[in-house]
N, C-alpha and C positions, 0 to 999 in steps of 0.2 A: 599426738592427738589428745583432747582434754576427755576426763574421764566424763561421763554423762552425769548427772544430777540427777538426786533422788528425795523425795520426800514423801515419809504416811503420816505426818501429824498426827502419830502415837504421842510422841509425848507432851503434848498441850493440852490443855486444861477446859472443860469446858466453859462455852461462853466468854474467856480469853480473847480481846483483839489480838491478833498476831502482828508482829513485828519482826525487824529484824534478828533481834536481838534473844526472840523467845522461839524460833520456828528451828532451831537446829538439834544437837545432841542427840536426844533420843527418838527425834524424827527422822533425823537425816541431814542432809544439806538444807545450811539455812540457806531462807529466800531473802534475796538480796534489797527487794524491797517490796511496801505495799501502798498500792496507791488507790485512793479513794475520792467521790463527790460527794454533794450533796449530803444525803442522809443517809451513805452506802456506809455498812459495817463488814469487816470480813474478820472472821471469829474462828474458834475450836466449835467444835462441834459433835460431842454424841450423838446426837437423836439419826443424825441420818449418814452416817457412815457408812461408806463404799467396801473398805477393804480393814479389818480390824477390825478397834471401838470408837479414832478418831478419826474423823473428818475437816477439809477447810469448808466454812459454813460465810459465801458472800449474799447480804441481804443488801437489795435498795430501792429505790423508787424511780419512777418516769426521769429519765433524761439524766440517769448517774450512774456512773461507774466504778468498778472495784475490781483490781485484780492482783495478784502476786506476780513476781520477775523474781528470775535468775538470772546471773552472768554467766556464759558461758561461752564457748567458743563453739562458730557454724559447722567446725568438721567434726564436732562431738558424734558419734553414733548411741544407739539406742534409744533416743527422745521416744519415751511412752506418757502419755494422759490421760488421766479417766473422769472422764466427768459421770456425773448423774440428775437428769432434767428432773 
């Protein structure tokens, strides 16, 4: 069984777009990818932090989307999310 995936975007940078290549280390499991339309930005985030001082911060407009992925395998256990409207 694959171990579950974890990320707090502690260690990002505010106002940072996140990438693959910037969301792991001292976050956690990097995200495998990030995908984006239109005028969608998905960023670090202080101002509105759930759990800590970082957050992932998606902005966009009518008709665009933004979101992060992991790989991971379906018999993983533990999948927890937290959003904040």
């Amino acid at each position: 069984m694959a171990a579950p995936k974890s990320n707090t975007f502690e260690g990002g940078t505010n106002n940072t777009t996140l990438s693959a290549a910037n969301t792991g280390g001292a976050s956690g499991d990097a995200i495998a990818s990030i995908t984006t339309s239109g005028s969608t930005t998905v960023q670090f985030t202080t101002s509105t932090a759930l759990i800590g001082t970082c957050s992932m911060r998606v902005t966009y407009s009518a008709a665009a989307a933004g979101y992060a992925t992991w790989n991971f395998s379906p018999t993983a256990t533990g999948t927890r999310v937290a959003w904040r409207f």
